[in-house]
C-alpha positions in Angstrom: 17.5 43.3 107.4 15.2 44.8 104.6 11.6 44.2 105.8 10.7 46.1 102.0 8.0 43.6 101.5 6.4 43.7 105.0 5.5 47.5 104.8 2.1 47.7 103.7 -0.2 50.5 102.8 -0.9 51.1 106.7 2.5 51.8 107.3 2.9 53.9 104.6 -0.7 55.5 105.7 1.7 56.0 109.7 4.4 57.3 107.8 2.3 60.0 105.7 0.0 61.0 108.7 3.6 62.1 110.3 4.8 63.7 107.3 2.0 65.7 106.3 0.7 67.0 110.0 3.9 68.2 110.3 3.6 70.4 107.8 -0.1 71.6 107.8 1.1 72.4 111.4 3.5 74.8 110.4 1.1 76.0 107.1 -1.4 77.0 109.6 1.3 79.1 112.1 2.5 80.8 109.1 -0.8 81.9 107.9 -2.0 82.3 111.2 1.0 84.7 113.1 4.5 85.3 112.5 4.6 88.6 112.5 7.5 89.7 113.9 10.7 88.5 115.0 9.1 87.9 118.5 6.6 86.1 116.9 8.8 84.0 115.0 11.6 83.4 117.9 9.0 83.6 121.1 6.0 82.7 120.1 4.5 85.8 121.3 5.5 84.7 124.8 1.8 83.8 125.2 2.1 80.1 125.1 0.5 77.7 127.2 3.0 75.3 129.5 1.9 71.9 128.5 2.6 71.8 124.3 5.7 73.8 125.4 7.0 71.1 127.9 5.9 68.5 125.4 8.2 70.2 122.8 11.1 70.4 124.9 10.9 66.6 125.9 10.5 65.9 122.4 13.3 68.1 121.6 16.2 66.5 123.5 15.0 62.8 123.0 16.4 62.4 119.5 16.0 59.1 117.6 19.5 58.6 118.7 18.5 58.6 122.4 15.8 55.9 121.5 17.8 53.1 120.0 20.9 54.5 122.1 19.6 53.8 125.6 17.7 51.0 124.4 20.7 49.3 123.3 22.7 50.5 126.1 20.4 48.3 128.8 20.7 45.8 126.0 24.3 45.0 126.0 25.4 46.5 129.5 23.0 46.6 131.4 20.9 49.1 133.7 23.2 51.3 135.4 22.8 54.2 133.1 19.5 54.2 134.6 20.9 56.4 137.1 20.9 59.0 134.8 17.3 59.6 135.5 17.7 60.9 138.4 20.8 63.0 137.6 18.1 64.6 135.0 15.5 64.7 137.4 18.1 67.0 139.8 19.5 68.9 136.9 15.6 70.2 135.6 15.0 71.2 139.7 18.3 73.2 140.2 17.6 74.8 136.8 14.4 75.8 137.7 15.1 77.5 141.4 18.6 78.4 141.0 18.8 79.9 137.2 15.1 80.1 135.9 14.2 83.0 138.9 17.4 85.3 136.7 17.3 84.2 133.1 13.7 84.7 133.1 12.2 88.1 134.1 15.3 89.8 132.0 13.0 89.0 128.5 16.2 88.7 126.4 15.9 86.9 122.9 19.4 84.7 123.2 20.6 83.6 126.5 23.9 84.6 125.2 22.7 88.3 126.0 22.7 87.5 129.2 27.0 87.2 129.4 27.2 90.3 127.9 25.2 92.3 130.2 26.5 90.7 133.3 30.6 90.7 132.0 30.1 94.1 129.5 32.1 91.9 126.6 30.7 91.5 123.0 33.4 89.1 122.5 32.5 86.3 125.6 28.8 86.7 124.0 30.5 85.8 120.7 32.8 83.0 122.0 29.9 81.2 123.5 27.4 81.9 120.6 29.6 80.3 118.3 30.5 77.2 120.6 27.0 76.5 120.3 26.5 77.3 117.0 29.1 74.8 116.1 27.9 72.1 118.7 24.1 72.6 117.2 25.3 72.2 113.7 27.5 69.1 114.5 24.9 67.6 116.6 22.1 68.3 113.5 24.4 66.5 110.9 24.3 62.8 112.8 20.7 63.7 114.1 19.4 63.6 110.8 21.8 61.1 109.4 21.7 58.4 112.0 18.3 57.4 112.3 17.9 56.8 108.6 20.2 53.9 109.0 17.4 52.5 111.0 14.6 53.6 109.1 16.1 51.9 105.7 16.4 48.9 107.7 12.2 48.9 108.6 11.4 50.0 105.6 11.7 49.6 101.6 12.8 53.5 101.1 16.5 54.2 101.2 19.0 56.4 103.7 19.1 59.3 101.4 15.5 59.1 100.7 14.5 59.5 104.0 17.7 61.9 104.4 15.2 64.0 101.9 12.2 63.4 103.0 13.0 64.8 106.6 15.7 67.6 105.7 12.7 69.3 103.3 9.6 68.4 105.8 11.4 69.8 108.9 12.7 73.2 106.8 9.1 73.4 105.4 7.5 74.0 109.1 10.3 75.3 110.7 10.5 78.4 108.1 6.9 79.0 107.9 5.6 78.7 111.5 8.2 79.6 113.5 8.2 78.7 117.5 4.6 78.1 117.4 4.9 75.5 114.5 7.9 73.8 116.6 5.9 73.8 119.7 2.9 72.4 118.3 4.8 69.7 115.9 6.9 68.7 118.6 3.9 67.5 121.7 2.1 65.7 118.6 5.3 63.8 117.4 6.1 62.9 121.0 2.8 61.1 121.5 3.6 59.2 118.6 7.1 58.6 120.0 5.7 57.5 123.0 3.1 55.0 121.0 6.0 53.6 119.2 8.3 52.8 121.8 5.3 51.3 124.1 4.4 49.2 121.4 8.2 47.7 120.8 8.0 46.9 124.9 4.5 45.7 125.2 4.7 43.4 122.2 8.3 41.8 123.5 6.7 41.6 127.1 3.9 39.5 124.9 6.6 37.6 123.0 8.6 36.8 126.5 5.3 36.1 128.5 4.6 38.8 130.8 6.1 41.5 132.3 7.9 39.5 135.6 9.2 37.0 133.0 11.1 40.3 131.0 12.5 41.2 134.4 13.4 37.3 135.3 15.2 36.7 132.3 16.9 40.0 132.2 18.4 39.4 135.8 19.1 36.2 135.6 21.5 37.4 132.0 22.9 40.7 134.6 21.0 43.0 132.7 19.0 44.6 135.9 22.2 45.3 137.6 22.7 48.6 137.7 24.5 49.2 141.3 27.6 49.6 140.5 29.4 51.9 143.0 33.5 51.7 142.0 35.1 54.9 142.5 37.5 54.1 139.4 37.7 57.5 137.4 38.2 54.8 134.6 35.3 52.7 134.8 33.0 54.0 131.9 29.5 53.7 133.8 29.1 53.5 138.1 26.5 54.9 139.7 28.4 58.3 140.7 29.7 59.3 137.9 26.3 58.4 135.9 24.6 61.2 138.2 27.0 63.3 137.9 27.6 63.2 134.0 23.4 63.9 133.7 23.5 66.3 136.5 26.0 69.2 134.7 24.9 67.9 130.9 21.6 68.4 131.6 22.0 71.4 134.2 23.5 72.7 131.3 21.0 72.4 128.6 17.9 72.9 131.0 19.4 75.7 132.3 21.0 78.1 129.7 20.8 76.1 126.3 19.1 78.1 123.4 16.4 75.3 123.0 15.1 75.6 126.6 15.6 79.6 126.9 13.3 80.0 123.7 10.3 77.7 125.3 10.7 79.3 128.6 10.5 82.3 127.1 7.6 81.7 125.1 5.0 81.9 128.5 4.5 84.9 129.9 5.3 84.5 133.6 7.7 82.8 135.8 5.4 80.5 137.7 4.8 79.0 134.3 7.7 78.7 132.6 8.8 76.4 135.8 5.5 74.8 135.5 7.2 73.6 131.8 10.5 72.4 133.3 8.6 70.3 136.1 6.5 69.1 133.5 9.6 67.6 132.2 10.6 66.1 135.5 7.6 63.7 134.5 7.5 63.1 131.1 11.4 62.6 131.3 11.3 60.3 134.0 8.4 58.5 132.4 9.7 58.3 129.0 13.2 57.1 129.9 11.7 54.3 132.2 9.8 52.9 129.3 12.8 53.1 126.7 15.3 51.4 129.0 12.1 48.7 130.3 11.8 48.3 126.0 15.9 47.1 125.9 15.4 44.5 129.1 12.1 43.5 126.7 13.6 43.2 123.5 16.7 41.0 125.6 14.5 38.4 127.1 13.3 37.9 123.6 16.3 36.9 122.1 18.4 35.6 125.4 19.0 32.1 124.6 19.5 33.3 120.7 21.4 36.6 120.0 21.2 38.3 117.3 24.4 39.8 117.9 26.1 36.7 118.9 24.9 34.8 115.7 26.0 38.2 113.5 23.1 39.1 112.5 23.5 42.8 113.8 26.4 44.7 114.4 25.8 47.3 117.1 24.4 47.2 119.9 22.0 50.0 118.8 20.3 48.2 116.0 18.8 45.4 118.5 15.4 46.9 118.6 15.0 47.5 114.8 16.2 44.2 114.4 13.4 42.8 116.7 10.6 44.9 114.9 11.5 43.9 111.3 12.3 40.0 113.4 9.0 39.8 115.1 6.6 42.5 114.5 6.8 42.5 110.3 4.2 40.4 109.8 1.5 42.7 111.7 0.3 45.2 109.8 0.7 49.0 110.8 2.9 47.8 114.1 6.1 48.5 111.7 4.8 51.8 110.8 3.8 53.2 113.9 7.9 52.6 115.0 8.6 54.0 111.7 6.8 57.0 113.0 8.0 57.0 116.4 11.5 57.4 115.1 10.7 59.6 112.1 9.0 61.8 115.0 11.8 61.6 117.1 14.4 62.8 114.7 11.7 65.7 113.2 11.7 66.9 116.9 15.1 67.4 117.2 15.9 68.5 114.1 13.3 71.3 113.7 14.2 72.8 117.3 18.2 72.7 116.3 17.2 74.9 113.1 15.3 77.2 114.8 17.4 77.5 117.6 20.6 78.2 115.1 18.1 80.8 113.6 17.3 82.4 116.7 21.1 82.5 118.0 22.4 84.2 115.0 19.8 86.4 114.4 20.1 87.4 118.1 23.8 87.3 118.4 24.5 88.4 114.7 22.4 89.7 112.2 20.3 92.1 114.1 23.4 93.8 115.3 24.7 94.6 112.1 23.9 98.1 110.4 21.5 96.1 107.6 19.4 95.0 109.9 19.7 97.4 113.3 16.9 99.6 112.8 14.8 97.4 109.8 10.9 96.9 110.5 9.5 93.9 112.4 8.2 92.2 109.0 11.7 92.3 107.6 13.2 91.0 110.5 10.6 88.1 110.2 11.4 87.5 106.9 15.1 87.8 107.8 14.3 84.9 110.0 12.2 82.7 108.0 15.3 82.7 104.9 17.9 81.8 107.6 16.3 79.0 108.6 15.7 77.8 104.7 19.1 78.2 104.5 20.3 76.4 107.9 17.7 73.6 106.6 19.7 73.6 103.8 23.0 73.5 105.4 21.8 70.5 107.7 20.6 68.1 104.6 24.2 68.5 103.4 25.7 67.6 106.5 23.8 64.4 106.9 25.2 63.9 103.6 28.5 64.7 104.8 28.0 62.4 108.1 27.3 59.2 105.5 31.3 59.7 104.2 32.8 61.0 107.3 31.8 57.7 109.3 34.1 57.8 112.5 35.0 61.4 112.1 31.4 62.0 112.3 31.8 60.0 116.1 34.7 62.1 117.3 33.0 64.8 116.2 29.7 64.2 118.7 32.2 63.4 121.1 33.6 66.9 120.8 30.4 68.3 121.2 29.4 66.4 124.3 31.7 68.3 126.5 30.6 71.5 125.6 27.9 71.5 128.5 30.4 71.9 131.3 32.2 75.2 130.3 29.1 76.8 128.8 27.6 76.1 132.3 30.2 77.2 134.4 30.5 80.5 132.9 27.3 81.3 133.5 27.3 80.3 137.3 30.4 82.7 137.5 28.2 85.2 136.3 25.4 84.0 138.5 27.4 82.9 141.7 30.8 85.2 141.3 30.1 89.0 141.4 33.8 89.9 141.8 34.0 88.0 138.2 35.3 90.1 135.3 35.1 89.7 131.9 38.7 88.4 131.9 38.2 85.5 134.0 34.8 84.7 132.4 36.5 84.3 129.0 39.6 82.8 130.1 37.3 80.1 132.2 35.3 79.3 129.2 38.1 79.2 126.6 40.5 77.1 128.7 37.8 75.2 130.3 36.6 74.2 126.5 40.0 73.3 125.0 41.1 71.1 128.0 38.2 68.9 127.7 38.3 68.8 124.1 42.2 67.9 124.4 40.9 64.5 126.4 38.1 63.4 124.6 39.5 63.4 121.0 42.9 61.8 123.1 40.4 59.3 124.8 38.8 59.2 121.3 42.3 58.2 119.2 44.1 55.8 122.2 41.3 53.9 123.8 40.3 51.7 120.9 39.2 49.0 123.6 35.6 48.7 122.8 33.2 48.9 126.1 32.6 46.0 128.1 29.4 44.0 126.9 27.7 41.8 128.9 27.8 37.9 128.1 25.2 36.5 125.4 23.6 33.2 124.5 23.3 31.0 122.3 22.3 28.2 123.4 18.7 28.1 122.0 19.5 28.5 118.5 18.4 26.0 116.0 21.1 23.5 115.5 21.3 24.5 111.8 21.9 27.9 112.3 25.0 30.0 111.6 26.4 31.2 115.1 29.2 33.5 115.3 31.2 33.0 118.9 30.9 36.2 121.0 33.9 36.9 123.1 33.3 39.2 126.2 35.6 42.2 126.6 35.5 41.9 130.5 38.9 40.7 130.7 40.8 42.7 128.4 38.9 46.1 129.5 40.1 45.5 133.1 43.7 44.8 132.0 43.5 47.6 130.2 42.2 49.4 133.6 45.3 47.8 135.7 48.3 48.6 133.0 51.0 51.3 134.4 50.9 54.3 131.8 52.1 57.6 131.7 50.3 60.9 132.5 48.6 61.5 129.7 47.5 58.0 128.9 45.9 58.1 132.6 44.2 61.5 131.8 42.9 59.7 128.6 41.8 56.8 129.9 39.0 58.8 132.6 35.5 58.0 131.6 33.3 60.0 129.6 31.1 60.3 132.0 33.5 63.0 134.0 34.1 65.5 130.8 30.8 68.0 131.2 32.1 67.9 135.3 35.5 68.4 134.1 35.0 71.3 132.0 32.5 73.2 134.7 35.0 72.4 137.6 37.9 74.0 135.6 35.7 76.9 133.9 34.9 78.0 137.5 38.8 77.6 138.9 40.3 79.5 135.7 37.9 82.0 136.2 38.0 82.9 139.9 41.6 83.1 139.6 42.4 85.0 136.9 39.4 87.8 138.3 41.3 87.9 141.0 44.7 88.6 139.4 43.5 91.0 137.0 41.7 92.9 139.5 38.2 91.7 139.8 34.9 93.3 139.4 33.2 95.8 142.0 30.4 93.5 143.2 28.5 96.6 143.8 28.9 97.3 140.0 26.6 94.7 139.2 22.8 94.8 139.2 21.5 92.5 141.6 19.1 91.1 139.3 22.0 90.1 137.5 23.0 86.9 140.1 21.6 84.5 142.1 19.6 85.9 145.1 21.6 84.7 148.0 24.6 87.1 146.9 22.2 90.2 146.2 23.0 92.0 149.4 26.9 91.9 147.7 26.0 93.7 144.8 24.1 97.1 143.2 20.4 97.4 145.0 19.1 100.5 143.1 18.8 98.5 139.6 15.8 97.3 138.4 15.1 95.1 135.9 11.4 96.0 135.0 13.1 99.5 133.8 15.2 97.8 131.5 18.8 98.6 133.3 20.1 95.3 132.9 19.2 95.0 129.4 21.4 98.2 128.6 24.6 96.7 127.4 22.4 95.0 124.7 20.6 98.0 123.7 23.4 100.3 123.7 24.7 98.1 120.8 21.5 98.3 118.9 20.9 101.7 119.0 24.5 103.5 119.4 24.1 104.3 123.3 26.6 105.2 125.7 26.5 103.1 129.1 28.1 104.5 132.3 29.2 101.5 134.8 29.1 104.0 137.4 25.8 105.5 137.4 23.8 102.3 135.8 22.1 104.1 133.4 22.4 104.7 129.5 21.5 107.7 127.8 21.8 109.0 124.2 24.1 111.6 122.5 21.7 114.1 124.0 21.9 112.7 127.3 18.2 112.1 127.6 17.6 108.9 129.7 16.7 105.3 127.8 13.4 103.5 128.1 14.1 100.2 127.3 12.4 97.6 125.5 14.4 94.2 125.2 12.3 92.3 123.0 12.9 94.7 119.9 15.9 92.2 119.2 
């Protein structure tokens, strides 16, 4: 699918634009600010909620999620549409259950925040370094991945765009910090946004009309996206859809690194909700388009499939194939989706680096004795070489992810079902007061290595591929080389109806259920084992430390505007003794602690 001789100077003039505002972006930040850690991590806190909500949008719609979806509607059709309103649900309870707590407490890593609620260094560990390892995993194929697409577009190779994106995205990520991210992010999702409303404007063109799109796609199934089987082992149904998108994304709206740092870059509650609702829109908005783009880009090619005729191989690569197809021949069109995905995989990449950087700095290095008590332009700098180095690190992962090939899958799978036990052991923290630091830990350790157990067991026994869809065709020239496509209907509901023992049944539940999974059993393990290992005092625990309808269960007199929930933290950075029983910390001389959070 080499379109090499079809990209002309205006696409390489789309492809340069991206490049190169990307890094005068994060130039200008550098030069500009950056002078501290806060500065670096925060930006400041004194952004303004729109460019932050842009960035966070742009942030979790990888390259990935373009062609994914996109080919998703394309060969199954439109029931993972659903997921839009699970997302829509998950931003709303993140915003008025966790925002209102997380927010006012001003911590640099929301990992803090498990340490001050539970008093253990070691549960703030355990859930830094799942999501270290689920950041660095997830960077690897983000970076890898869309190349595949991008060498198809263009004439420039995988590893040359593997390059080209590993050293731009360092570049601005190490110089500008959160302000650089921010600002890089809302202009490469307008450019996303162009891209993919090209690809479904110009196949709307290319079917005739809009109501034609939508005519062809029902009349191939492809708009049917009701259905409401309560089969654990039906891979998409409208429940489990919800569901899936409701804890995933509860999970990474709520307490991921990514969305605690943007949050926490505006100064005030009102807007840092302002940023998630923001997101309500633009994710709703976005997502419509992208899965209207893979009903598009099928009408176009209904009577004569590409993947029918062998002329693609996933699912994924239908609308590349339908750019360097259809759209070659007009110059700049190929560029501007050239940017769009380029954009898209900058994006994520650049907030997974400086989230890594943030986490270990917060979690890590500014604990240590090198850096404890080390002045704010060395603890900028500190920052600024980690993320070189994670830059680094990532451009040999991609590298990595181009050998690995269906490692690299199991992998991402692994990773997916992280959300549900990193979001239940929060909620104990937020919903349990009688939780102790036992149960937390035990919920999110056996919570984590029970879902892993069924998705790489899913992974290695169901080598079934998903049900597709029927395609045509019947419109291809009589001359043409056709490849017979056999639908999997059949043999995936066998597969559904065949006897099997425990485990094969446990294997064989959809995907969709392993984030609810993991925050269902996160929550059971860690009531019960708080309970047999004699839970918490609730009255131990500042109130500003749960949600507000348990406050009248827990310790009134705290307040979080003196710092007394930040003490656990502090007491590690500067050698402080805390007393559980009197709330406060004071030094070796007994003189009281004023606290300042941020200093981390």
């Amino acid at each position: 699918m080499g379109a090499g001789e079809h990209f002309g100077a205006v696409d390489y003039g789309m492809l340069a634009v991206t490049v190169l505002a990307s890094v005068a972006i994060g130039v200008y930040h550098g030069i500009k600010g950056n002078k501290t850690a806060i500065d670096f991590s925060m930006g400041s806190r004194s952004m303004t909620p729109f460019p932050v909500s842009l960035s966070l949008l742009a942030t979790f719609l990888s390259a990935n999620a373009i062609l994914g979806y996109s080919g998703e509607v394309y060969a199954h059709g439109s029931v993972l549409a659903w997921s839009i309103l699970g997302t829509a649900l998950a931003i709303v309870f993140a915003g008025e259950v966790v925002l209102p707590v997380l927010h006012p407490l001003k911590l640099v890593s929301p990992n803090q925040y498990l340490e001050v609620r539970f008093g253990s260094a070691w549960l703030r560990r355990l859930s830094m370094t799942m999501s270290v390892v689920s950041i660095t995993m997830f960077m690897g194929l983000a970076l890898y991945a869309p190349t595949l697409a991008l060498a198809a577009v263009t004439p420039l190779t995988s590893t040359t765009f593997i390059w080209i994106m590993g050293v731009v995205v360092t570049i601005y990520s190490s110089f500008g910090g959160l302000k650089a991210v921010v600002w890089a992010d809302a202009f490469q999702m307008v450019l996303m946004t162009a891209g993919v409303l090209l690809v479904t404007v110009m196949s709307c063109v290319e079917v005739g009309g809009v109501q034609k799109v939508w005519q062809v796609a029902y009349q191939g199934g492809r708009t049917e996206g009701l259905d409401m089987s309560a089969d654990p082992r039906v891979r998409h149904t409208v429940w489990n859809v919800i569901l899936m998108t409701l804890v995933y994304w509860g999970s990474h709206y709520s307490v991921a690194q990514a969305t605690y740092q943007r949050v926490s870059s505006v100064a005030t509650l009102s807007q840092a909700k302002r940023v998630l609702y923001y997101n309500v829109v633009g994710m709703t908005l976005f997502m419509l388009l992208v899965f209207f783009m893979g009903l598009g880009v099928y009408a176009v090619y209904a009577d004569c499939d590409p993947f029918a005729r062998g002329f693609i191989f996933s699912k994924d690569q239908i609308s590349v194939y339908f750019v360097n197809d259809k759209l070659k021949n007009l110059s700049g069109v190929p560029g501007v989706f050239v940017a769009a995905l380029l954009s898209a995989a900058l994006s994520s990449l650049s907030s997974g680096i400086h989230t890594m950087a943030t986490l270990l700095w917060g979690d890590v290095f500014s604990l240590t004795a090198c850096f404890r008590d080390c002045s704010d332009f060395v603890a900028a700098t500190a920052n600024k070489v980690l993320t070189v180095l994670l830059g680094a690190t990532i451009i040999g992962l991609a590298f990595m992810a181009s050998e690995l090939g269906g490692l690299i899958q199991a992998g991402y799978t692994v990773v997916g079902v992280m959300a549900g036990p990193i979001l239940g052991v929060y909620l104990l923290g937020l919903v349990v007061p009688f939780c102790n630091k036992r149960g937390a830990f035990a919920g999110l350790l056996s919570s984590y290595i029970l879902c892993v157990w069924i998705a790489v067991g899913g992974f290695l026994t169901n080598t079934t591929k998903p049900e597709m869809l029927p395609f045509s065709t019947a419109g291809c020239p009589a001359n043409s080389t056709v490849i017979t496509f056999i639908s999997l209907a059949d043999a995936s509901k066998t597969a559904i109806n065949m006897p099997g023992s425990a485990f094969s049944i446990l294997y064989s539940i959809s995907y969709t259920f392993y984030p609810f999974i993991g925050l269902a059993t996160c929550l059971i393990v860690g009531i019960l084992v708080s309970i047999i290992t004699s839970y918490q005092d609730p009255r131990t625990v500042p109130s500003e430390l749960v949600l507000f309808c348990v406050r009248r269960f827990t310790k009134k007199e705290s307040d979080v505007d003196n710092g007394v929930s930040c003490i656990r933290i502090e007491s590690l950075k500067n050698n402080i003794n805390y007393s559980k029983e009197d709330g406060m910390a004071t030094t070796r001389n007994n003189k009281k602690l004023v606290i300042i959070s941020d200093r981390l």
